[in-house]
C-alpha positions as CSV (number, residue, x, y, z in Angstrom):
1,X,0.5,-8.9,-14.6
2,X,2.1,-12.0,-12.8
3,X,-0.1,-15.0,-14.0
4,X,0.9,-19.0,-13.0
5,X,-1.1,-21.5,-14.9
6,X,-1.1,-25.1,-13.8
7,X,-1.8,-27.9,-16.5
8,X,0.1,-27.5,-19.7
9,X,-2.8,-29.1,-21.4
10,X,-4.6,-27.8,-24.4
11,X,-6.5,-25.2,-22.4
12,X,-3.6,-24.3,-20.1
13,X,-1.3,-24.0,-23.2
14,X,-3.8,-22.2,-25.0
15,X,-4.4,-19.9,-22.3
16,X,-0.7,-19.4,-21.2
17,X,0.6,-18.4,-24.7
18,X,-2.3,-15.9,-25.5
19,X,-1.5,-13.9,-22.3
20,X,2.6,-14.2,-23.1
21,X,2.3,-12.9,-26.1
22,X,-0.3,-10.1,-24.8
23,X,2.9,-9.4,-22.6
24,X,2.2,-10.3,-19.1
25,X,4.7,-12.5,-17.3
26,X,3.3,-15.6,-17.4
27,X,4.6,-19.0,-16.2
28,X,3.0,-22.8,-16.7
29,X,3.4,-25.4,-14.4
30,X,2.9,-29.1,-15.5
31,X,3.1,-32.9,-13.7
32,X,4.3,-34.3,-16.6
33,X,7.7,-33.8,-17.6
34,X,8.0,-35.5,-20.7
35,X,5.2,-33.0,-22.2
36,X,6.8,-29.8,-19.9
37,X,10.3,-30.8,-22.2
38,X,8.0,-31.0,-25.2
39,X,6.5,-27.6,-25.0
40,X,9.6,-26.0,-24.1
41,X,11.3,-26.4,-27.4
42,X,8.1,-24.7,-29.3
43,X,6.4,-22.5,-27.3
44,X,8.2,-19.4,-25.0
45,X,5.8,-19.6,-22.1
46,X,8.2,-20.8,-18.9
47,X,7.3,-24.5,-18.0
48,X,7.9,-25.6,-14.6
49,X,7.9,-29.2,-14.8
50,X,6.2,-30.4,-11.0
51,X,3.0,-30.9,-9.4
52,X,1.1,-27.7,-8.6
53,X,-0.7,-29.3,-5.9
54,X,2.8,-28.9,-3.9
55,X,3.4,-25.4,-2.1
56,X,7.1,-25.5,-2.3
57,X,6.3,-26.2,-6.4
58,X,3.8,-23.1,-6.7
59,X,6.3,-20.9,-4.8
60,X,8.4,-22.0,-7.4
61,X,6.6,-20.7,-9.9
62,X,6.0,-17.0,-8.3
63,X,2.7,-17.6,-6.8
64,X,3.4,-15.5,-3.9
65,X,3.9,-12.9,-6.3
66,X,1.2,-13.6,-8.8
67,X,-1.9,-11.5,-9.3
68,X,-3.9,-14.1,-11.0
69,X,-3.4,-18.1,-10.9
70,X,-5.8,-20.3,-13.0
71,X,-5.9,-24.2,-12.0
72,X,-6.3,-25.8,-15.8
73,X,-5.9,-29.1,-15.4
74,X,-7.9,-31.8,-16.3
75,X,-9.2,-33.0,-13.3
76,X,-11.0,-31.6,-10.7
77,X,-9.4,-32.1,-7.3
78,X,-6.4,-31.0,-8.1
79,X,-7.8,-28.1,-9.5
80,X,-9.6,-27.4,-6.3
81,X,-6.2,-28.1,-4.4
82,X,-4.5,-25.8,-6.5
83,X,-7.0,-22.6,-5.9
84,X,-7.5,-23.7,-2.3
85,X,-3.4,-23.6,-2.0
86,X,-3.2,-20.0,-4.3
87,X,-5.7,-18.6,-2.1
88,X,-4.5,-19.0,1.5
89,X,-1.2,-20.4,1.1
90,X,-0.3,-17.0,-1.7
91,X,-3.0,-14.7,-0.8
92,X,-3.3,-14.4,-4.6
93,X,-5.4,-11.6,-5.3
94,X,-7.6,-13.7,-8.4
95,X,-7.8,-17.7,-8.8
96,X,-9.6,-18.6,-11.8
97,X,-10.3,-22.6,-11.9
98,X,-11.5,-24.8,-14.2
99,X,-14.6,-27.1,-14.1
100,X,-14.3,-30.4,-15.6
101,X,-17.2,-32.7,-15.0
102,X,-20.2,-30.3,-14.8
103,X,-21.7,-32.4,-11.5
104,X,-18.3,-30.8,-9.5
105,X,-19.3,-27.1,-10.2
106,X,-20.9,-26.6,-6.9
107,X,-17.9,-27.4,-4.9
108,X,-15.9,-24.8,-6.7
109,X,-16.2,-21.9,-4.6
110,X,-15.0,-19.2,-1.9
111,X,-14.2,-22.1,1.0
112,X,-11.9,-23.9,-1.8
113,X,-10.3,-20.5,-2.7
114,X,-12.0,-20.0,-6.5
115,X,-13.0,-16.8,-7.1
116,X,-14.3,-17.7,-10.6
117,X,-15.4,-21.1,-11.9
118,X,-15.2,-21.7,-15.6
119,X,-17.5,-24.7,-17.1
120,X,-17.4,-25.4,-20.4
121,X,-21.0,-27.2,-20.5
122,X,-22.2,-24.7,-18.6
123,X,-20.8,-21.9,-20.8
124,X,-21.9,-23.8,-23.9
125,X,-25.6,-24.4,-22.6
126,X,-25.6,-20.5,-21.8
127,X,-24.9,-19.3,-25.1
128,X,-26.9,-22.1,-27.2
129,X,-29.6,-20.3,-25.1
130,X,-28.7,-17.2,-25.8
131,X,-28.8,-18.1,-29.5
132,X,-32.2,-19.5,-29.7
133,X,-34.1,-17.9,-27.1
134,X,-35.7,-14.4,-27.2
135,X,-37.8,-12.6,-24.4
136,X,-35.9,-14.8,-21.8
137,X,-33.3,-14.4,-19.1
138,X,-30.3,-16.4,-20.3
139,X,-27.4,-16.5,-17.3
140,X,-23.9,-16.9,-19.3
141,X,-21.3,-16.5,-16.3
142,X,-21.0,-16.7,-12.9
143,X,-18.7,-14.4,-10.8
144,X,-17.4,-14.3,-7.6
145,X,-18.6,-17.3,-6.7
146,X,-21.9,-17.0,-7.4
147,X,-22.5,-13.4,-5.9
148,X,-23.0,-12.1,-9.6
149,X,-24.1,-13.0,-12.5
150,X,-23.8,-12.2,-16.0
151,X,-26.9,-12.7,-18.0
152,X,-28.3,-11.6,-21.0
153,X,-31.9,-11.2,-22.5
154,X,-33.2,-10.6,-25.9
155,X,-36.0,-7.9,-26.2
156,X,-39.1,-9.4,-27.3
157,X,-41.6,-7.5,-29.3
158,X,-44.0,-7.4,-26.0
159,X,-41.0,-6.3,-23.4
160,X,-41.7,-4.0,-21.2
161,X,-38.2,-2.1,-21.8
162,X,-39.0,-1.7,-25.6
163,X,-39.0,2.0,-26.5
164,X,-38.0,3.3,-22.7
165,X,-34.6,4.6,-21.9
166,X,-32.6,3.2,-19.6
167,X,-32.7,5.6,-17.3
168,X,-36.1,5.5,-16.9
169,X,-36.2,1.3,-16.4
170,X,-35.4,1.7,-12.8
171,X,-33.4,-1.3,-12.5
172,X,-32.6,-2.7,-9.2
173,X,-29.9,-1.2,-7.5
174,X,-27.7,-4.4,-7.5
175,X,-28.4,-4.6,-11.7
176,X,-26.0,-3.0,-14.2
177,X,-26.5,-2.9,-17.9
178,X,-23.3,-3.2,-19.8
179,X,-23.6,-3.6,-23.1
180,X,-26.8,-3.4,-25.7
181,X,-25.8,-5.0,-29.3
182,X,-28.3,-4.0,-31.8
183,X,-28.1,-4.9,-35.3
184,X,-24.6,-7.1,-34.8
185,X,-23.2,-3.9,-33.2
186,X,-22.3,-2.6,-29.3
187,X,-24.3,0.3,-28.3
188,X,-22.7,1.6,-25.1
189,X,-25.0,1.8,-22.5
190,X,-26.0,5.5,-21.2
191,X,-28.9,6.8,-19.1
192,X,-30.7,8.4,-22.4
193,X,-29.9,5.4,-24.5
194,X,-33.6,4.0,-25.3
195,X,-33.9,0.0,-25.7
196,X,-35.9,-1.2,-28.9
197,X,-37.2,-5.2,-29.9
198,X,-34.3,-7.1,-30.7
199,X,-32.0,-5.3,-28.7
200,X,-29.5,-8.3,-26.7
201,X,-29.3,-6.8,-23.4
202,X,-26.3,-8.0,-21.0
203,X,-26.4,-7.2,-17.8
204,X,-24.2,-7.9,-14.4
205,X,-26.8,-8.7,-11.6
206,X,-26.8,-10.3,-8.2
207,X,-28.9,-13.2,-7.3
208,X,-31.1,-11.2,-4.9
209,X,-31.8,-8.3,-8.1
210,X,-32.5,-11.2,-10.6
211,X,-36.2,-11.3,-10.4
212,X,-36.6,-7.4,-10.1
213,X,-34.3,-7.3,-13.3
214,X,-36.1,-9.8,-15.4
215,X,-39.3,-8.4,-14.3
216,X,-38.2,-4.9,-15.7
217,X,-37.2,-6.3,-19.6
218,X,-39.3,-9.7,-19.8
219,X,-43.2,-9.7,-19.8
């Protein structure tokens, strides 16, 4: 997979050497060249030292030819010029962008090009949530721009889905159960799998099933 990262920061370098070494072609792209001549000489992710809010600089770095390109820099607008640029100026098939300041989320979406938003408060709020709270719908991620959700709910003592399988639950079309982890461990999800108290229930639902979906798992 053809993936161009722009921001060599710690995120961007984080994220450029785990999928290098995973072995997808991967380049970075980075404004600053004294920290694009740094990396160089100690990681072997490709640098491109130049501003990936330039087209002739993202063509550079194979965007046209990139499946996925995730804008990691820390700031917001020119993360949002990035995806808006991968999007219609590449066509590229996946932008993934990073959020910085949680008040900017909003504006990260289909008309800038971001087909997934990643916010780090927002991810952290979801799973201190997800830690403490049990019988409630906890949403951890939101995909394609906000046309589904990931969530997760921990079966309290009183749910309704406790002790019925989940073929019988007759979730809402638009709801998909996708993993169950019961006792620390992943129960993959089948029609005659029956849901007991405790069970952490993650599901992928739109925002028009959410209701229906809590309404089948939380009293």
């Amino acid at each position: 997979m053809k993936i161009v990262i722009a921001g060599a920061g710690n995120v961007g370098t984080f994220i450029a050497t785990d999928l290098f070494e995973a072995g997808h072609d991967v380049t970075l792209v980075e404004l600053d060249h004294n920290l694009a001549e740094r990396l160089a000489k100690t990681i072997s992710v490709p640098i491109l030292a130049a501003d990936a809010c330039e087209v002739g600089n993202l063509q550079e770095a194979g965007a046209g030819e990139a499946d996925v390109v995730v804008a990691a820099t820390g700031d917001d607008e020119d993360n949002l010029v990035v995806s808006l640029l991968a999007k219609q100026e590449f066509a590229v098939p996946r932008v993934v962008a990073r959020v910085n300041h949680p008040k900017n989320h909003w504006l990260f979406n289909e008309a800038w090009g971001v087909d997934v938003a990643v916010s780090t408060p927002h991810l952290l709020t979801g799973v201190v949530e997800e830690a403490v709270t049990v019988g409630s719908l906890v949403r951890l991620l939101q995909l394609e721009q906000g046309e589904a959700n990931l969530v997760e709910v921990t079966l309290a003592d009183d749910s309704p889905a406790a002790g019925v399988s989940i073929a019988d639950l007759h979730l809402p079309r638009d709801a998909t159960i996708v993993a169950v982890i019961r006792d620390r461990h992943v129960v993959v999800p089948r029609g005659e799998t029956v849901l007991h108290a405790g069970d952490e229930v993650l599901a992928l639902v739109t925002p028009a099933s959410t209701d229906a979906f809590k309404a089948t798992l939380v009293k």
